[in-house]
C-alpha positions in Angstrom: 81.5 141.8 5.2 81.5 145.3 6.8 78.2 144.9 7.5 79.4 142.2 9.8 82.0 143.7 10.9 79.6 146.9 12.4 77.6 144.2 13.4 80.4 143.6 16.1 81.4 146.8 16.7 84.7 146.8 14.6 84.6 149.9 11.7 88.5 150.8 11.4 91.9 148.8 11.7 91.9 150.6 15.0 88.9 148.6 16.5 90.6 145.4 15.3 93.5 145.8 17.1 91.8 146.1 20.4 89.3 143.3 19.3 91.2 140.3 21.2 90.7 136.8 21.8 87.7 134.9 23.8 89.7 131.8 24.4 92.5 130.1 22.2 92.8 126.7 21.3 96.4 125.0 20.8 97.0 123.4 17.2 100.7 124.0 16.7 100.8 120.1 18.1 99.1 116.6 17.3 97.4 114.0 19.4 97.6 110.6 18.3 94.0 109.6 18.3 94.4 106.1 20.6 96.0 108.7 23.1 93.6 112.0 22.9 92.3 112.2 27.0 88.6 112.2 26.6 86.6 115.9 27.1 89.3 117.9 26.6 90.1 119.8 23.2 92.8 118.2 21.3 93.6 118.4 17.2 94.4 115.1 15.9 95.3 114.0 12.3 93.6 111.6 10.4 93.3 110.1 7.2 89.4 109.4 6.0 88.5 105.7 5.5 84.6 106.2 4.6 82.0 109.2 4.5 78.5 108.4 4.3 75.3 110.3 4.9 72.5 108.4 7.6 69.2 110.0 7.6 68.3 108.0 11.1 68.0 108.6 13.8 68.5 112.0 12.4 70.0 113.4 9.3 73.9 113.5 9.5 77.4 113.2 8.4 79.5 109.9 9.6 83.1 109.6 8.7 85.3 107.4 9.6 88.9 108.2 9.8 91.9 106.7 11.5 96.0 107.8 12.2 98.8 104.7 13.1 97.0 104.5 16.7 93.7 104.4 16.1 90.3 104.8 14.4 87.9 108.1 15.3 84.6 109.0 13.8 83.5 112.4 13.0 80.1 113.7 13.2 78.4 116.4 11.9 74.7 117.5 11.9 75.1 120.3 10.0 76.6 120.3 6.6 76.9 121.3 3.3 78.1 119.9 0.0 81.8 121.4 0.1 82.1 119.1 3.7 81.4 116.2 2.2 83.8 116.5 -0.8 86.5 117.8 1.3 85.8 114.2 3.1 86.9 112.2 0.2 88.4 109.0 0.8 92.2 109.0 1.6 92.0 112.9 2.4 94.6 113.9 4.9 92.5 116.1 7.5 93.4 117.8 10.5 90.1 118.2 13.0 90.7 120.2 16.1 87.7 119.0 19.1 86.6 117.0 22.3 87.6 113.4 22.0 84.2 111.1 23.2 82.8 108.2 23.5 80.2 107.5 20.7 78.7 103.8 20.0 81.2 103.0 17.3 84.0 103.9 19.9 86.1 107.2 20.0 84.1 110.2 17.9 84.3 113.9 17.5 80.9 115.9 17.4 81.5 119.0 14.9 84.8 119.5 14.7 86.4 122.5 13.5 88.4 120.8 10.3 90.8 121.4 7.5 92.4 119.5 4.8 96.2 119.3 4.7 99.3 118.0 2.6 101.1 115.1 3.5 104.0 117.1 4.9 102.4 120.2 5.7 104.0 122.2 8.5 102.3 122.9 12.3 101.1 126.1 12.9 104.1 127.7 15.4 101.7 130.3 17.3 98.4 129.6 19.7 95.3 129.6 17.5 92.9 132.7 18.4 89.3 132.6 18.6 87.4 135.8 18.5 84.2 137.6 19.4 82.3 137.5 16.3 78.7 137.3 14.9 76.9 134.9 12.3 78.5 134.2 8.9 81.7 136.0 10.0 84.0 133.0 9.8 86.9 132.8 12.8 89.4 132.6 9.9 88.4 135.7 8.4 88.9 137.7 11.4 92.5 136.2 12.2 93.4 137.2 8.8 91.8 141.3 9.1 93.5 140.9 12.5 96.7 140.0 11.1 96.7 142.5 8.7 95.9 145.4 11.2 99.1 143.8 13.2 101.2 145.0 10.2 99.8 147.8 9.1 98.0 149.4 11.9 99.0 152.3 14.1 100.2 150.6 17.4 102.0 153.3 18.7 102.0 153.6 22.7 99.5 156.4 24.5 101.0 156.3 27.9 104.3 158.6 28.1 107.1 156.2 28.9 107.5 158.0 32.6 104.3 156.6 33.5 104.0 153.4 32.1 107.3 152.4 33.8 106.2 154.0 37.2 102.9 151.6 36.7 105.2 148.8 35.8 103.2 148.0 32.6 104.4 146.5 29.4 104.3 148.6 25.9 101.1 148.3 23.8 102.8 147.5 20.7 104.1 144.2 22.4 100.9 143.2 24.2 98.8 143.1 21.7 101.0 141.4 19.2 101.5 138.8 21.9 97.8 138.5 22.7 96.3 138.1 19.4 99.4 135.9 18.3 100.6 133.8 21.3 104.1 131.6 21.2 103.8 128.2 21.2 105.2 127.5 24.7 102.7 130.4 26.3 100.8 128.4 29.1 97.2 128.5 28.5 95.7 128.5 31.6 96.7 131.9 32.3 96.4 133.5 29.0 92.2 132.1 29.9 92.9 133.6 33.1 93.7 137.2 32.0 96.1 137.2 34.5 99.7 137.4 31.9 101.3 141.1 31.9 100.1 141.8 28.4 95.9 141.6 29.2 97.0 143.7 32.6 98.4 146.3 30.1 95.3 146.0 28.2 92.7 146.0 30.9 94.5 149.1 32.3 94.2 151.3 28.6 90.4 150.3 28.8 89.9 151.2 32.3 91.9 154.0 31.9 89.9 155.4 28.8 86.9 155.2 30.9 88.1 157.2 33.9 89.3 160.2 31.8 85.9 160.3 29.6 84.1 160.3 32.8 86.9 162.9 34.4 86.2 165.3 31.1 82.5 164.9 31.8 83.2 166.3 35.7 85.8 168.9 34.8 83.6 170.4 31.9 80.9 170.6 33.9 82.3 173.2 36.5 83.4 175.4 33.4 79.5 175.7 33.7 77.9 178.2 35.5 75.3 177.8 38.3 73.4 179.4 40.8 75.6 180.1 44.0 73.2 178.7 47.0 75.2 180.2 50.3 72.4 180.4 53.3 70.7 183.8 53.6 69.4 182.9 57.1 69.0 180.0 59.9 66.1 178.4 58.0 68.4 174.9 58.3 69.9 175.8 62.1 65.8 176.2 62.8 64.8 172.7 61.4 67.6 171.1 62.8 66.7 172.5 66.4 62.8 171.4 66.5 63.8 167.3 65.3 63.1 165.0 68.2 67.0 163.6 66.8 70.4 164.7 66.4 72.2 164.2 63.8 75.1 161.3 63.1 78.8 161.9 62.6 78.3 161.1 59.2 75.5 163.1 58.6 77.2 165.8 60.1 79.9 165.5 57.3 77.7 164.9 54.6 75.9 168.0 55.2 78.8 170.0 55.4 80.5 168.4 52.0 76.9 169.0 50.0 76.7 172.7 51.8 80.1 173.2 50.7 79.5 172.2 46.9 75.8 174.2 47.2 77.8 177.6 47.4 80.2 177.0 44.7 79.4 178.6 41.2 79.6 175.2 39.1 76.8 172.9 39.5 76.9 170.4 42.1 76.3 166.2 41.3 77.2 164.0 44.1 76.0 161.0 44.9 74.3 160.3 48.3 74.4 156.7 49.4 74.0 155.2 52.2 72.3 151.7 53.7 68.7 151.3 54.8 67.8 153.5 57.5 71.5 155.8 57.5 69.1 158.7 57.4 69.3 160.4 53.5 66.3 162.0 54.0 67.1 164.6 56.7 70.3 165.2 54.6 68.6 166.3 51.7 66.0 168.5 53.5 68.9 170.3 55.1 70.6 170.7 51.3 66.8 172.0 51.0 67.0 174.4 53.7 70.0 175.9 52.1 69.0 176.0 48.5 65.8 178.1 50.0 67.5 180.3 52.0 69.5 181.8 49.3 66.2 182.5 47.6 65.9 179.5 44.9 63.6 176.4 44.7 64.2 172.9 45.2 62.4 169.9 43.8 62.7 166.1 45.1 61.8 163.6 42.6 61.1 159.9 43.9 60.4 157.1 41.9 56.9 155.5 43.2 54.1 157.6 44.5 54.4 156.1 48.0 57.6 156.7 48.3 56.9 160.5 47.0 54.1 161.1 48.8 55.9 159.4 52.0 58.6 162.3 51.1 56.0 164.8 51.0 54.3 164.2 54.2 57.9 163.9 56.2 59.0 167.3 54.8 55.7 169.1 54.6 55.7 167.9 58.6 59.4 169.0 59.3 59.6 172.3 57.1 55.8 174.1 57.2 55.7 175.0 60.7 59.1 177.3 59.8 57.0 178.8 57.0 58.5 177.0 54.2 55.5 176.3 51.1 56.0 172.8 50.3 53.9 171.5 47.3 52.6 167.8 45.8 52.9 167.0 42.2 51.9 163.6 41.0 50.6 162.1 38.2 47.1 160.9 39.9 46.4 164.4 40.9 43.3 165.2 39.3 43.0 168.2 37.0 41.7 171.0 39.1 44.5 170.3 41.8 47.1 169.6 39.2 46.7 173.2 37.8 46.6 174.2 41.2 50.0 172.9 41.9 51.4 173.3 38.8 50.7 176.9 39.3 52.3 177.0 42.5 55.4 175.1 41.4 56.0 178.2 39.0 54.9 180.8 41.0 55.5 180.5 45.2 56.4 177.0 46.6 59.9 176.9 47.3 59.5 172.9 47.8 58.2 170.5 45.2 57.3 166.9 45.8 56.8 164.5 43.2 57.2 161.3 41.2 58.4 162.0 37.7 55.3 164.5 37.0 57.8 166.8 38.0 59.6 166.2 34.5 56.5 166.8 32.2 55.7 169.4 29.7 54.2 171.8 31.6 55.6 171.8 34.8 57.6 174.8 35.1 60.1 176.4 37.8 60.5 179.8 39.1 63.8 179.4 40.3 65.0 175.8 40.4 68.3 175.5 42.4 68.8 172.3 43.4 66.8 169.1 42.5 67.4 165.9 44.6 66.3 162.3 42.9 66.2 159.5 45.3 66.2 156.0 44.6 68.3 157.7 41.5 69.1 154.5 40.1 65.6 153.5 39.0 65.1 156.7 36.9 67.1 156.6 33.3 69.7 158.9 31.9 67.2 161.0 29.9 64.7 161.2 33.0 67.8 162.9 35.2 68.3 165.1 32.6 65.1 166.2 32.0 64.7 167.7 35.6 68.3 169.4 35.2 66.7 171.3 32.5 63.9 172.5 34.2 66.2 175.2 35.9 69.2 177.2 34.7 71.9 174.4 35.6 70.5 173.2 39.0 72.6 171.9 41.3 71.8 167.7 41.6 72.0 165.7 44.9 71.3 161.8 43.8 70.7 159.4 46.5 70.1 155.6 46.4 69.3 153.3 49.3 71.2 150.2 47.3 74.9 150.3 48.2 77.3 150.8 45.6 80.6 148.7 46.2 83.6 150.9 46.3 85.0 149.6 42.4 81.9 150.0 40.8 81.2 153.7 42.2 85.3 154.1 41.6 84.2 152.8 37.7 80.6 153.8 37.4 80.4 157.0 39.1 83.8 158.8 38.6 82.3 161.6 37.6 80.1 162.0 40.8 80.9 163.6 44.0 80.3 160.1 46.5 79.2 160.9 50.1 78.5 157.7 52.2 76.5 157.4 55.2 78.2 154.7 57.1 76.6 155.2 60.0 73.3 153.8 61.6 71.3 156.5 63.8 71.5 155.4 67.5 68.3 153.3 69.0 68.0 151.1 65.4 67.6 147.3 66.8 69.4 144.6 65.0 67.0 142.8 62.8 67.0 139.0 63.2 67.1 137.0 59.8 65.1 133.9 59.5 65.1 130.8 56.8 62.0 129.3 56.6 60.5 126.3 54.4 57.2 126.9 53.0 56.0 123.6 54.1 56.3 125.5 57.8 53.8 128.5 56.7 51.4 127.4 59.5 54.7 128.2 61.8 55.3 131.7 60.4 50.8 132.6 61.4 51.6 131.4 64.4 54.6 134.1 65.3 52.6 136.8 63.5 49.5 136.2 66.1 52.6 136.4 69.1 53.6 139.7 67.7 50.2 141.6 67.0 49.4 140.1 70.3 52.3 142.0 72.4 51.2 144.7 71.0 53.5 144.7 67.7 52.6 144.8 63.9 54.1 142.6 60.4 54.0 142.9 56.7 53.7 139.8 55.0 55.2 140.7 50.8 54.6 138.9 48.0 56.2 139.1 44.7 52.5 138.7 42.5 49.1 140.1 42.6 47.4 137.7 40.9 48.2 134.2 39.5 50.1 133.0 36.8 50.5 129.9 35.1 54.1 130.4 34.6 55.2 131.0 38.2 53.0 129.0 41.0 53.6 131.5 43.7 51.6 132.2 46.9 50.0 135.8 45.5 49.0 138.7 47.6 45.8 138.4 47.4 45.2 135.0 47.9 47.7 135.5 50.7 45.5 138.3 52.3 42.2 136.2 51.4 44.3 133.5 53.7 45.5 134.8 56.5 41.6 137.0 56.9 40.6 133.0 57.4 42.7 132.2 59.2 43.6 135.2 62.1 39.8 136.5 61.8 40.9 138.2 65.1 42.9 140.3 63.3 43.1 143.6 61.1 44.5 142.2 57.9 45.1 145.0 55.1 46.1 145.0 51.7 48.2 147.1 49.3 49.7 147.0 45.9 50.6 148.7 42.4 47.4 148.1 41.1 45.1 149.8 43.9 43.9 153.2 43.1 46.4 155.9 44.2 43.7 157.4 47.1 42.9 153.8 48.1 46.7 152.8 48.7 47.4 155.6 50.2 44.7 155.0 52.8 45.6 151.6 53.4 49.2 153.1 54.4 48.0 155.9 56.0 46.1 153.3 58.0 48.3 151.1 58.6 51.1 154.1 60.0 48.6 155.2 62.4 47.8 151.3 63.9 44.8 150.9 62.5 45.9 147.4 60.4 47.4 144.5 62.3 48.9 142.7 59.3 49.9 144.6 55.9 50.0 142.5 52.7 52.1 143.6 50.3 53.5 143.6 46.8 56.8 145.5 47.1 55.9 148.7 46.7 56.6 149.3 50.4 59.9 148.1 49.3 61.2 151.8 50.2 60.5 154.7 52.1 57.7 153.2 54.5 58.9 154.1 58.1 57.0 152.5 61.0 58.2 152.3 63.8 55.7 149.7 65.8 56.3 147.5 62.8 58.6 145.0 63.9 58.3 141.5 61.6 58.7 141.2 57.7 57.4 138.2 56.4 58.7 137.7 52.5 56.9 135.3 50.6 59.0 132.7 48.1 62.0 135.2 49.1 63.7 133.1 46.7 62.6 134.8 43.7 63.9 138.1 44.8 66.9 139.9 44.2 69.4 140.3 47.1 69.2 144.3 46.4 65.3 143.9 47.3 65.0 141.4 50.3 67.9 143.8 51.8 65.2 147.1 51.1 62.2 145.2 52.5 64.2 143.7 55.2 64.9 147.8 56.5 61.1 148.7 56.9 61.3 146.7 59.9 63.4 147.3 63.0 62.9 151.0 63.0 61.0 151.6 67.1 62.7 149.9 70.3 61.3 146.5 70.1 63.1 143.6 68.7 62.5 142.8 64.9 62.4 140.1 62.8 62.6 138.9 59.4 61.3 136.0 58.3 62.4 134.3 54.6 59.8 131.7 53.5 61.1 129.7 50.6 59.9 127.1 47.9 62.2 124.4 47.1 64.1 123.1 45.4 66.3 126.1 45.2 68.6 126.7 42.4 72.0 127.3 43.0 71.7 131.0 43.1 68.8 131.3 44.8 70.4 129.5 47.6 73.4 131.6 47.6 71.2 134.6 47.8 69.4 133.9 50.2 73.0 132.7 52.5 73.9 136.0 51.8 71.1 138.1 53.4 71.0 135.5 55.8 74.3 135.9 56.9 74.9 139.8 56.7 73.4 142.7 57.1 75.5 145.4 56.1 74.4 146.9 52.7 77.6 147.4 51.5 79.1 143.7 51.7 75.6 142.4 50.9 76.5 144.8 47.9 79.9 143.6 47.0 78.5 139.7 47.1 75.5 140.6 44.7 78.0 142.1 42.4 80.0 138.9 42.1 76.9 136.8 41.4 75.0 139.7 38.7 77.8 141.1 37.3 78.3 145.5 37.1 75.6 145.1 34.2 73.1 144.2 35.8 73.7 146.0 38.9 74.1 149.5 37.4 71.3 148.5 35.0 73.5 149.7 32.2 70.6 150.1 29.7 69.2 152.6 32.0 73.0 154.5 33.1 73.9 154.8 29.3 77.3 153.2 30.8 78.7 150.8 28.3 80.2 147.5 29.6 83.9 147.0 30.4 84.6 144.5 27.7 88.0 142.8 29.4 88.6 144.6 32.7 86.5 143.1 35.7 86.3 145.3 38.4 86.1 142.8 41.3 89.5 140.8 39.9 91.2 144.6 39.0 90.1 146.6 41.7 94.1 148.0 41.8 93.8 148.8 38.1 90.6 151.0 38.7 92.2 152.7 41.2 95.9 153.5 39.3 93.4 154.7 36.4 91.5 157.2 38.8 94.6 158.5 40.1 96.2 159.0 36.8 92.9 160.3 35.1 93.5 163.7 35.2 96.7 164.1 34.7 96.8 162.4 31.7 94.3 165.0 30.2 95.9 168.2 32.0 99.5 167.3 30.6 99.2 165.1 27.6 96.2 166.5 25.9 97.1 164.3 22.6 97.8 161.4 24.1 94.6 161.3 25.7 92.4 161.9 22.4 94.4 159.2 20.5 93.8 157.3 24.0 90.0 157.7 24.0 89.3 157.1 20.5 91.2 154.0 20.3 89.2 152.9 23.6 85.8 154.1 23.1 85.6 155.5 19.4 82.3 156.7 19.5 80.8 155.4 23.0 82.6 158.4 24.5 79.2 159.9 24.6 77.3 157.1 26.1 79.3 157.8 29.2 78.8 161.4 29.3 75.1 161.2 30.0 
């Protein structure tokens, strides 16, 4: 049994008492069977006429059974001997189901059953069904519930001040109500989780989660790190020779992450900001300052392209004012990689880098500050890793993929958040177009108007080569195509599987106008920046998430000339597929684009909690409690300044031993 019970999560009285109810199911009333509404669960009770096992069509259990209105059969496939003597003939049993219609006439498919007395009394509360796991009957867990109900410790962890300010009900009460419901509590909004006693509930969780996270931030500026205040104009100097000013709200982001880079606790805030906001010349200004004070700087990217796009921008912007900007990447080969390695210890005060810069090895001089973009596709232990590579670096994360405001409010309280809300001036508006496959021939014909003005596409596909499994147009029978079919054309190709040199020199190629028409897996999902490009072509765009088509959508529509995108889709489209593609369709701001995706993935999935270490909120949803997120921030902190007790006895009841998963 307690092997089970760990199974679920549930080691101590404590983490029964916060183990509550999926869904409940109403038997403290019976349904006459000649009046049980078909598809909806009722519990009738019925005396057994017949029991008999039929081996066809398949093996099963038939009785029949029948109360004053009526006859019902029930059905089970799966049995064992105790089922079929509680069965016996003239049995009294009460079988809680959905009523349907079977060939012999009304019949329940496994119901859940017991046998009664003649006279025996109706249950008086709501029956609960929990969570559980296989061979861990419902029954049991009601009954190790029931007993942590008596004896358990359900003493309150909000002082009485603040839970009355908050308008919340005692703990004590709401969960004695929620795992044992009256009678005449209305169902539809226990299911709902929208009754006072699962806002209490969702609040304690939420709550537990904002102070772990609010620990996790206040301990880390008891910890020491390297104070990075300017020495000289090194970012006045770069900001002078860009062909561009900066935005309003690059302006402020600068000065927040300046602000943070001279304090003595190490900085973490989170960067974000939609395609094309302009991250990039943020961070090289954090950079500029981290240098400047005499310490090093590393910026770690997750694909080589993208790196080695990085390394080319900054190496353009920052050489010619004598800063020594070095590559690191795994491809290098091993003469240059000792070279740089070498370097990265020793003089450059830049590093570039995919996650190279993380392996044994690779050492730092003086590492101050280390920027990871695209942070969200690197793991916990991968962030760390380069935090260790200095003495407490300061970190600047950035990510391209908008985080709505609740999940960064839930996910990332224990971040700084700067947003760039704010497109550079000049960016054209990108015009989104649906297209059905069965039109491709359409699609060639406005890539030959574009190349011909002068203008130049990428044409992304989700494959390289074919698979059985999903028929999809591939890129490079997509590339072999469209070389047949616009010979006039310079048609190019790139994707993860081309040599590191010979994808670079199809990009390289490409930037400078030398290709017409790039195909493309996604790896040009990020980072790519040309200007001249000004049509995306996504291939079956309905098997890609709304987070990518949003990313591939912002290569184009970067120069002055009218962009397009164009969405070519296979039907027939399932039903999220089609709302996906609505979506993009219909917006382009990141952020709401972000807020819809989170409906339809769920924070799971959109965090990619595997990879954050974050674990799940199991009753709170932060779309439906935004309001309870927020009363948790604000109360956070307090709660561990003035009530230090409270807030242990708080956390471990919450989070028991995941308290550590969010720390990471």
């Amino acid at each position: 049994m307690c092997k089970k019970l760990a199974k679920i999560g549930l080691h101590s009285e404590a983490d029964l008492l916060v183990h509550l109810p999926l869904r409940y199911e109403d038997e403290t009333r019976v349904t006459p069977v000649a009046r049980a509404p078909w598809g909806e669960p009722v519990q009738v009770e019925v005396v057994v006429q017949s029991n008999e096992i039929q081996l066809h069509p398949r093996r099963q259990m038939v009785v029949r059974a029948s109360d004053e209105s009526g006859e019902l059969t029930l059905r089970f496939f799966s049995f064992y001997p105790s089922h079929k003597a509680a069965f016996s003939e003239g049995a009294r049993i009460r079988a809680f189901g959905e009523v349907r219609g079977g060939f012999f006439g009304a019949e329940m498919v496994h119901p859940r059953f017991r046998k009664v007395g003649d006279d025996e009394a109706l249950p008086t509360e709501m029956t609960p069904i929990y969570p559980s796991t296989a061979g861990l009957a419902n029954s049991a867990l009601q009954k190790l519930i029931g007993r942590a109900l008596t004896v358990g410790d359900l003493s309150d962890t909000l002082p009485d001040e603040l839970r009355q300010r908050l308008k919340l009900p005692g703990l004590a009460r709401s969960l004695r109500f929620l795992h044992r419901p009256p009678p005449e509590t209305d169902l539809d909004t226990l299911h709902a989780r929208n009754h006072p006693a699962w806002r209490r509930v969702k609040f304690d969780e939420v709550l537990a989660q904002q102070m772990c996270l609010r620990r996790a931030y206040l301990a880390r500026r008891e910890q020491g790190a390297p104070v990075l205040a300017a020495q000289d104009d090194l970012a006045e100097r770069l900001l002078a020779q860009l062909p561009f000013g900066l935005t309003g709200a690059q302006q402020r982001a600068v000065a927040e992450i300046s602000a943070d880079l001279a304090q003595p606790y190490p900085m973490q805030r989170l960067l974000q900001g939609d395609v094309g906001a302009g991250k990039t010349v943020v961070a090289a200004l954090a950079a500029c300052q981290a240098i400047s004070a005499g310490w090093q700087a590393a910026f770690m990217a997750p694909t080589e392209i993208l790196a080695e796009q990085h390394y080319l921008k900054l190496k353009d912007w920052l050489e010619p004012l004598g800063v020594r900007v070095a590559w690191l990447s795994g491809s290098l080969k091993t003469a240059a990689k000792r070279q740089q390695l070498a370097a990265t210890a020793a003089e450059a005060q830049l590093i570039v880098g995919t996650h190279a810069l993380i392996q044994e090895g690779v050492d730092f001089a003086k590492l101050g500050l280390a920027i990871v973009d695209e942070q969200h596709r690197f793991g916990v232990a991968q962030r760390l890793a380069l935090r260790k590579k200095g003495e407490n670096p300061h970190q600047l994360m950035m990510s391209a993929t908008p985080i709505p405001r609740t999940l960064a409010m839930s996910y990332y309280a224990d971040l700084d958040v700067t947003v760039l809300d704010e497109l550079p001036p000049g960016r054209t508006p990108i015009k989104t177009r649906l297209v059905a496959d069965s039109r491709r021939d359409d699609v060639v014909g406005f890539v030959t108007k574009q190349v011909s003005e002068g203008r130049q596409a990428y044409w992304v596909c989700p494959l390289i080569e074919e698979s059985e499994a999903l028929q999809l147009q591939t890129a490079q029978e997509t590339y072999e195509q469209l070389s047949a079919d616009l010979p006039n054309l310079r048609i190019g190709l790139a994707h993860g599987r081309l040599k590191p040199d010979e994808k670079q020199a199809v990009m390289a190629a490409f930037t400078a106008g030398e290709i017409d028409v790039l195909v493309a897996t996604t790896v040009i999902e990020v980072g790519v920046d040309v200007p001249n490009a000004s049509l995306m072509v996504i291939e079956h765009a309905e098997r890609f998430g709304l987070s990518q088509l949003h990313q591939l959508r912002g290569r184009v529509g970067r120069g002055s000339h009218e962009s397009s995108c164009i969405l070519v889709f296979a039907g027939p489209l399932s039903p999220t597929a089609r709302q996906r593609l609505k979506i993009i369709f219909e917006h382009t701001d990141g952020f709401e684009i972000a807020r819809q995706d989170l409906q339809l993935r769920g924070p799971g999935e959109f965090v990619g909690s595997r990879q954050s270490g974050v674990p799940l909120l199991r009753y709170a949803d932060l779309e439906m409690d935004a309001d309870l997120v927020e009363m948790a921030r604000e109360v956070a902190e307090a709660m561990l300044i003035e009530h230090p007790e409270l807030s242990e006895k708080h956390l471990k009841r919450w989070l028991g031993s995941r308290e550590e998963l969010l720390k990471s």
